[in-house]
N, C-alpha and C positions, 0 to 999 in steps of 0.2 A: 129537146128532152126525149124526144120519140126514137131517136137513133140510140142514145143513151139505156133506154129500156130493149132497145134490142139485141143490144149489144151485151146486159147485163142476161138474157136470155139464152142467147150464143155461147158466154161465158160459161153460165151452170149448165145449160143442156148438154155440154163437151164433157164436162165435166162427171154428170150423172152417165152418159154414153159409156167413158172412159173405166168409172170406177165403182157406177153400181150403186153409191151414194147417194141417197135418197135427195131429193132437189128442194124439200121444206126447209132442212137446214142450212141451206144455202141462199135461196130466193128469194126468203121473207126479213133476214138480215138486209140483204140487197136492198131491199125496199125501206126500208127503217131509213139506212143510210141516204136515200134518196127523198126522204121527209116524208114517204107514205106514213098516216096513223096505221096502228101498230093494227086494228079490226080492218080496215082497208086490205092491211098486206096481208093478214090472216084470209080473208074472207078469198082473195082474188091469186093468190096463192093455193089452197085448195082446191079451187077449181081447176086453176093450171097443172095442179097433179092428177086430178082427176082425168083430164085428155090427156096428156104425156103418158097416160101408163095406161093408157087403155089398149094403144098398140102393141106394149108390153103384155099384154092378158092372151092377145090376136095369138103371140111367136108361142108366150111358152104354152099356149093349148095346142098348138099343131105340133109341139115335142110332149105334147103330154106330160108336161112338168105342172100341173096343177092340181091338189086334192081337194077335191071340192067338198069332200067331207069336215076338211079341217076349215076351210072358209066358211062353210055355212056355221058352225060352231062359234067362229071367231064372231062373223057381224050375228050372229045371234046375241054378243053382250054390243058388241061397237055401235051399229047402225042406234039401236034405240038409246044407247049412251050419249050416240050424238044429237039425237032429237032432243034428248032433255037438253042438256048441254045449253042449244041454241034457245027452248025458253026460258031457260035460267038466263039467255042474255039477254032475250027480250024484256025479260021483268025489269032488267036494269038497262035496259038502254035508254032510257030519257035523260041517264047520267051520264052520256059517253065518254065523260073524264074517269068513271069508273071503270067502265067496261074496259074504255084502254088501257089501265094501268093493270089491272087484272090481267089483259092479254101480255101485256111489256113484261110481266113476272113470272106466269109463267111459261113465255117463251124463254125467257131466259136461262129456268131451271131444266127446259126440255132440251136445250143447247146445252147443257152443261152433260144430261144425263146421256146425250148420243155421243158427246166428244169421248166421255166414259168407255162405252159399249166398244166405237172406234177401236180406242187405244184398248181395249183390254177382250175385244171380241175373240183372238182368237185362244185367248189361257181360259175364257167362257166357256168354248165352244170345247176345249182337249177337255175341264171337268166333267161339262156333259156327256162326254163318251166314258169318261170313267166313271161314272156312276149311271152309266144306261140300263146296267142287270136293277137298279134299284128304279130308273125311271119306267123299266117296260115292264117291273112289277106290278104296279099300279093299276087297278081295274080300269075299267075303257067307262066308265059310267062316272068315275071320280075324275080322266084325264079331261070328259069332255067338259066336266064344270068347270076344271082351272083353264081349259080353254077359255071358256065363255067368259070368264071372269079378265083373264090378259084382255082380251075383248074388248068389256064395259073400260079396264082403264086405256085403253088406246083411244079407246070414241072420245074418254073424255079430253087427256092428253090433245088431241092431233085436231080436235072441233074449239080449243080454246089457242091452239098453238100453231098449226099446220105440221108439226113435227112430231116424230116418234115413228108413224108407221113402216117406214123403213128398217132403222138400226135396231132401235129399239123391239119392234114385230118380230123380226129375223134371230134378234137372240133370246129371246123370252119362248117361242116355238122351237129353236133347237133345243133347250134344256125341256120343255115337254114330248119333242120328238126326236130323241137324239140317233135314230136310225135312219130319218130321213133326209135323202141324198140332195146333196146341197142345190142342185139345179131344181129341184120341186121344191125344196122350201122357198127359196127365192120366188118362183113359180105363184108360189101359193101367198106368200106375202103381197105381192103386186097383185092379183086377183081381189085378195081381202081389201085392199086397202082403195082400190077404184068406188065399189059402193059406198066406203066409210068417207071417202073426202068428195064423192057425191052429193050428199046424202048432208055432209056439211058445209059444203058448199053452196048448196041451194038454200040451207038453211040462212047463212050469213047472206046471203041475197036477198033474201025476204028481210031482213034488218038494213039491207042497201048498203053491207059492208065491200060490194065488188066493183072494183073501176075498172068497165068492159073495154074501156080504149087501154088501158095498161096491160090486160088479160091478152088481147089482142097483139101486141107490139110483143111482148114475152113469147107468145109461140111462135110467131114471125120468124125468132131468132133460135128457140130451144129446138123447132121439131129440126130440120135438117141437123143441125151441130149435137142431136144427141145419136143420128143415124152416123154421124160420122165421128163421133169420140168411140163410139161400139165396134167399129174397126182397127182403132186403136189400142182398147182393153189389152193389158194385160203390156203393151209397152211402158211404162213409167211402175217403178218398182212400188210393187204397195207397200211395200215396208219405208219408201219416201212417203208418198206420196199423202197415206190415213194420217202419220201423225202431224204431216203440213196442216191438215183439214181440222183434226184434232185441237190442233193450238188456235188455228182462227174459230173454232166454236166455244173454246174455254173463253180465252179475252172477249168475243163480244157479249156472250153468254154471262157471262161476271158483270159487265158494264150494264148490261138489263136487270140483273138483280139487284145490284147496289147501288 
Protein backbone atom coordinates (compact mmCIF):
# COMPACT_ATOMS: atom_id res chain seq x y z
CA UNK A 1 0.00 0.00 0.00
CA UNK A 2 2.97 2.28 0.63
CA UNK A 3 4.07 2.24 -3.16
CA UNK A 4 0.44 2.76 -3.81
CA UNK A 5 0.33 6.23 -1.87
CA UNK A 6 3.33 7.21 -3.53
CA UNK A 7 2.37 6.73 -6.50
CA UNK A 8 -1.01 8.45 -5.86
CA UNK A 9 1.41 11.54 -4.79
CA UNK A 10 3.52 11.44 -7.88
CA UNK A 11 0.37 11.43 -9.71
CA UNK A 12 -1.23 14.82 -8.20
CA UNK A 13 2.01 16.46 -7.53
CA UNK A 14 2.61 16.33 -11.70
CA UNK A 15 -0.37 17.28 -11.88
CA UNK A 16 -0.61 20.34 -9.64
CA UNK A 17 3.24 21.20 -11.14
CA UNK A 18 1.73 20.83 -14.58
CA UNK A 19 -1.59 23.02 -14.15
CA UNK A 20 -1.61 24.94 -11.23
CA UNK A 21 -4.64 23.13 -9.83
CA UNK A 22 -4.80 23.12 -6.50
CA UNK A 23 -3.94 19.36 -5.11
CA UNK A 24 -7.04 19.32 -2.22
CA UNK A 25 -9.27 18.58 -5.15
CA UNK A 26 -7.36 15.96 -6.19
CA UNK A 27 -5.60 14.11 -3.14
CA UNK A 28 -8.47 13.84 -0.71
CA UNK A 29 -10.72 11.99 -3.33
CA UNK A 30 -7.45 9.80 -3.89
CA UNK A 31 -7.75 8.95 -0.42
CA UNK A 32 -11.50 8.40 -0.05
CA UNK A 33 -10.91 5.83 -2.90
CA UNK A 34 -8.18 4.32 -0.99
CA UNK A 35 -10.67 3.72 2.15
CA UNK A 36 -9.08 6.61 4.12
CA UNK A 37 -12.12 8.13 6.58
CA UNK A 38 -13.16 11.11 4.87
CA UNK A 39 -11.44 13.52 8.54
CA UNK A 40 -8.20 11.24 8.08
CA UNK A 41 -8.03 12.39 4.37
CA UNK A 42 -9.18 15.99 5.28
CA UNK A 43 -6.88 16.28 8.18
CA UNK A 44 -3.66 14.73 6.53
CA UNK A 45 -4.35 16.33 3.26
CA UNK A 46 -4.03 19.89 4.67
CA UNK A 47 -1.06 19.42 5.94
CA UNK A 48 0.36 17.95 2.82
CA UNK A 49 -0.71 21.33 1.19
CA UNK A 50 0.54 23.09 3.73
CA UNK A 51 4.49 21.81 2.94
CA UNK A 52 3.88 21.54 -0.87
CA UNK A 53 3.06 25.27 -1.15
CA UNK A 54 5.22 26.47 1.20
CA UNK A 55 8.10 26.26 -1.46
CA UNK A 56 5.49 27.90 -3.65
CA UNK A 57 5.47 31.15 -1.12
CA UNK A 58 9.96 30.75 -1.17
CA UNK A 59 9.70 31.31 -5.67
CA UNK A 60 6.75 33.79 -6.01
CA UNK A 61 8.39 36.20 -2.92
CA UNK A 62 11.87 36.36 -4.76
CA UNK A 63 9.50 37.44 -7.99
CA UNK A 64 7.79 39.61 -5.78
CA UNK A 65 4.40 38.27 -6.81
CA UNK A 66 3.01 38.33 -3.36
CA UNK A 67 0.58 41.20 -1.56
CA UNK A 68 0.84 40.81 1.51
CA UNK A 69 -1.66 43.30 2.29
CA UNK A 70 -4.23 41.26 0.64
CA UNK A 71 -3.09 38.04 2.58
CA UNK A 72 -3.11 39.63 5.92
CA UNK A 73 -6.82 40.67 5.14
CA UNK A 74 -7.63 37.26 3.77
CA UNK A 75 -6.33 35.08 7.05
CA UNK A 76 -7.56 38.06 9.08
CA UNK A 77 -11.30 36.17 8.27
CA UNK A 78 -9.63 32.46 7.43
CA UNK A 79 -7.18 31.63 10.16
CA UNK A 80 -9.75 32.35 12.99
CA UNK A 81 -12.64 30.70 10.82
CA UNK A 82 -10.51 27.85 10.89
CA UNK A 83 -10.02 27.77 14.67
CA UNK A 84 -13.63 27.83 15.19
CA UNK A 85 -14.14 25.38 12.61
CA UNK A 86 -11.98 22.82 14.30
CA UNK A 87 -13.92 23.34 17.84
CA UNK A 88 -16.94 23.02 16.23
CA UNK A 89 -15.49 19.45 15.38
CA UNK A 90 -14.19 18.90 18.47
CA UNK A 91 -17.65 19.27 20.26
CA UNK A 92 -18.71 16.52 17.93
CA UNK A 93 -16.16 14.23 17.61
CA UNK A 94 -17.00 11.67 20.06
CA UNK A 95 -19.46 11.09 17.18
CA UNK A 96 -17.18 10.44 14.36
CA UNK A 97 -19.80 8.97 12.25
CA UNK A 98 -20.97 12.57 12.50
CA UNK A 99 -18.02 14.37 11.88
CA UNK A 100 -17.49 12.17 8.75
CA UNK A 101 -20.45 12.40 7.20
CA UNK A 102 -20.47 16.14 7.58
CA UNK A 103 -16.89 16.19 6.17
CA UNK A 104 -18.22 13.31 3.00
CA UNK A 105 -20.82 16.43 2.23
CA UNK A 106 -19.25 18.99 2.25
CA UNK A 107 -16.35 17.78 0.39
CA UNK A 108 -18.48 17.00 -1.99
CA UNK A 109 -20.36 20.29 -2.45
CA UNK A 110 -16.71 21.99 -2.47
CA UNK A 111 -15.82 19.38 -5.44
CA UNK A 112 -18.59 20.42 -7.30
CA UNK A 113 -18.08 24.27 -6.65
CA UNK A 114 -14.17 24.07 -7.89
CA UNK A 115 -15.19 21.89 -11.00
CA UNK A 116 -17.63 25.04 -11.42
CA UNK A 117 -14.96 27.76 -11.12
CA UNK A 118 -12.62 25.20 -13.40
CA UNK A 119 -15.09 25.07 -16.28
CA UNK A 120 -16.21 28.63 -16.04
CA UNK A 121 -13.03 30.42 -14.59
CA UNK A 122 -12.09 32.19 -17.40
CA UNK A 123 -16.05 33.98 -18.63
CA UNK A 124 -15.32 34.80 -14.53
CA UNK A 125 -12.48 36.32 -14.83
CA UNK A 126 -13.39 38.47 -18.70
CA UNK A 127 -16.81 39.86 -16.22
CA UNK A 128 -14.46 40.91 -13.81
CA UNK A 129 -12.55 43.03 -16.01
CA UNK A 130 -15.58 44.37 -17.50
CA UNK A 131 -16.92 45.61 -14.67
CA UNK A 132 -13.46 46.75 -12.90
CA UNK A 133 -14.44 50.73 -13.34
CA UNK A 134 -17.33 49.53 -10.82
CA UNK A 135 -15.07 47.17 -8.80
CA UNK A 136 -12.00 49.80 -8.34
CA UNK A 137 -14.97 52.10 -7.27
CA UNK A 138 -15.36 50.85 -4.19
CA UNK A 139 -13.74 52.26 -1.12
CA UNK A 140 -10.59 50.35 0.06
CA UNK A 141 -12.23 50.19 3.74
CA UNK A 142 -15.48 48.35 2.20
CA UNK A 143 -12.94 46.10 -0.40
CA UNK A 144 -11.05 45.10 2.85
CA UNK A 145 -14.26 43.83 4.70
CA UNK A 146 -15.35 41.57 1.70
CA UNK A 147 -11.95 40.51 1.79
CA UNK A 148 -12.03 39.36 5.22
CA UNK A 149 -15.32 37.97 4.72
CA UNK A 150 -14.07 35.64 1.27
CA UNK A 151 -11.60 34.87 4.16
CA UNK A 152 -13.90 33.62 7.02
CA UNK A 153 -15.83 31.46 4.10
CA UNK A 154 -12.44 29.83 2.82
CA UNK A 155 -11.34 28.89 6.68
CA UNK A 156 -14.61 27.42 6.83
CA UNK A 157 -14.82 25.67 3.46
CA UNK A 158 -10.98 24.35 3.08
CA UNK A 159 -10.84 23.41 7.59
CA UNK A 160 -13.97 21.11 6.88
CA UNK A 161 -13.05 20.01 3.19
CA UNK A 162 -9.31 20.56 2.32
CA UNK A 163 -10.65 22.28 -0.88
CA UNK A 164 -11.45 25.74 -2.05
CA UNK A 165 -8.30 27.68 -1.36
CA UNK A 166 -7.03 27.18 -4.71
CA UNK A 167 -9.85 27.72 -7.49
CA UNK A 168 -12.04 28.83 -5.63
CA UNK A 169 -9.34 31.86 -3.67
CA UNK A 170 -8.03 32.71 -7.08
CA UNK A 171 -11.56 33.69 -8.42
CA UNK A 172 -13.33 35.23 -5.68
CA UNK A 173 -9.96 37.87 -5.33
CA UNK A 174 -9.87 38.54 -9.01
CA UNK A 175 -13.55 39.75 -9.04
CA UNK A 176 -12.37 41.86 -5.75
CA UNK A 177 -9.11 42.63 -7.61
CA UNK A 178 -9.62 42.66 -11.11
CA UNK A 179 -6.25 44.81 -11.82
CA UNK A 180 -4.29 42.43 -10.28
CA UNK A 181 -1.67 40.70 -12.54
CA UNK A 182 -2.42 37.22 -12.64
CA UNK A 183 1.23 36.06 -11.53
CA UNK A 184 0.51 38.05 -7.97
CA UNK A 185 -2.79 36.87 -7.48
CA UNK A 186 -1.72 33.35 -7.74
CA UNK A 187 1.27 34.63 -5.62
CA UNK A 188 -0.95 35.81 -3.21
CA UNK A 189 -3.31 32.88 -3.18
CA UNK A 190 -0.48 30.33 -2.33
CA UNK A 191 0.80 32.73 0.53
CA UNK A 192 -2.83 32.93 2.13
CA UNK A 193 -3.50 29.71 1.89
CA UNK A 194 -0.15 28.07 3.67
CA UNK A 195 -1.13 29.67 7.19
CA UNK A 196 -4.98 28.68 6.64
CA UNK A 197 -4.30 24.88 5.87
CA UNK A 198 -1.62 25.22 8.71
CA UNK A 199 -3.45 26.43 11.05
CA UNK A 200 -6.02 23.67 10.08
CA UNK A 201 -3.99 21.30 9.81
CA UNK A 202 -2.70 21.29 13.18
CA UNK A 203 -5.87 21.86 14.30
CA UNK A 204 -7.20 18.22 12.89
CA UNK A 205 -4.06 16.89 14.48
CA UNK A 206 -5.08 17.83 17.82
CA UNK A 207 -8.48 15.71 17.04
CA UNK A 208 -5.69 12.79 15.68
CA UNK A 209 -7.47 13.27 12.33
CA UNK A 210 -3.68 12.80 10.45
CA UNK A 211 -2.04 9.54 9.35
CA UNK A 212 1.87 10.74 9.44
CA UNK A 213 3.05 7.42 7.76
CA UNK A 214 0.47 8.34 4.64
CA UNK A 215 1.43 12.24 5.06
CA UNK A 216 4.96 10.80 4.74
CA UNK A 217 4.63 8.43 1.62
CA UNK A 218 2.47 11.38 -0.38
CA UNK A 219 5.35 13.78 -0.19
CA UNK A 220 7.78 11.08 -1.13
CA UNK A 221 6.01 11.11 -4.24
CA UNK A 222 4.47 14.79 -4.81
CA UNK A 223 7.57 16.98 -4.01
CA UNK A 224 10.05 15.89 -6.92
CA UNK A 225 6.92 15.16 -9.52
CA UNK A 226 5.57 18.71 -8.81
CA UNK A 227 9.32 20.26 -9.69
CA UNK A 228 8.96 18.34 -12.62
CA UNK A 229 5.22 18.71 -14.03
CA UNK A 230 6.36 22.78 -13.58
CA UNK A 231 8.54 22.25 -16.33
CA UNK A 232 6.08 20.91 -18.24
CA UNK A 233 3.27 23.76 -17.57
CA UNK A 234 1.79 25.00 -20.30
CA UNK A 235 2.47 21.64 -22.67
CA UNK A 236 -0.94 19.91 -22.53
CA UNK A 237 -3.55 22.39 -23.74
CA UNK A 238 -5.69 23.70 -20.85
CA UNK A 239 -8.52 23.94 -22.82
CA UNK A 240 -7.99 19.69 -22.63
CA UNK A 241 -6.76 19.28 -19.96
CA UNK A 242 -9.39 21.84 -16.98
CA UNK A 243 -12.44 20.20 -18.42
CA UNK A 244 -10.75 16.53 -18.03
CA UNK A 245 -10.25 17.58 -14.30
CA UNK A 246 -13.73 19.25 -14.28
CA UNK A 247 -15.65 16.04 -15.23
CA UNK A 248 -13.73 13.90 -12.64
CA UNK A 249 -14.65 16.53 -9.79
CA UNK A 250 -18.43 16.68 -10.93
CA UNK A 251 -18.91 12.52 -10.91
CA UNK A 252 -17.03 12.14 -7.61
CA UNK A 253 -18.33 15.22 -6.12
CA UNK A 254 -22.06 14.19 -6.99
CA UNK A 255 -21.21 10.53 -5.54
CA UNK A 256 -20.42 12.44 -2.13
CA UNK A 257 -23.38 14.33 -2.08
CA UNK A 258 -25.96 11.75 -2.90
Amino acid sequence: MELAYIIAGLAVGFVVGMTGVGGGSLMTPILLFFGISPATAVGTDLLYAAITKSGGVLVHQRARNIDWKITGWLAAGSVPAAAATVLLLHNWHGDIDTVNRIIKHGLGIALLLTAVAIVFKQKLLTLAQTHASDWLAMPDERRNVYTVIVGLLLGVIVTLTSIGAGALGTVALFMLYPLLPTSRLVGTEIAHAVPLTLVAGLGHAGLGNIDWHLLANLLIGSLPAIYFGSKLAGRVPDRVLRPLLAVMLVVTGTKLVF
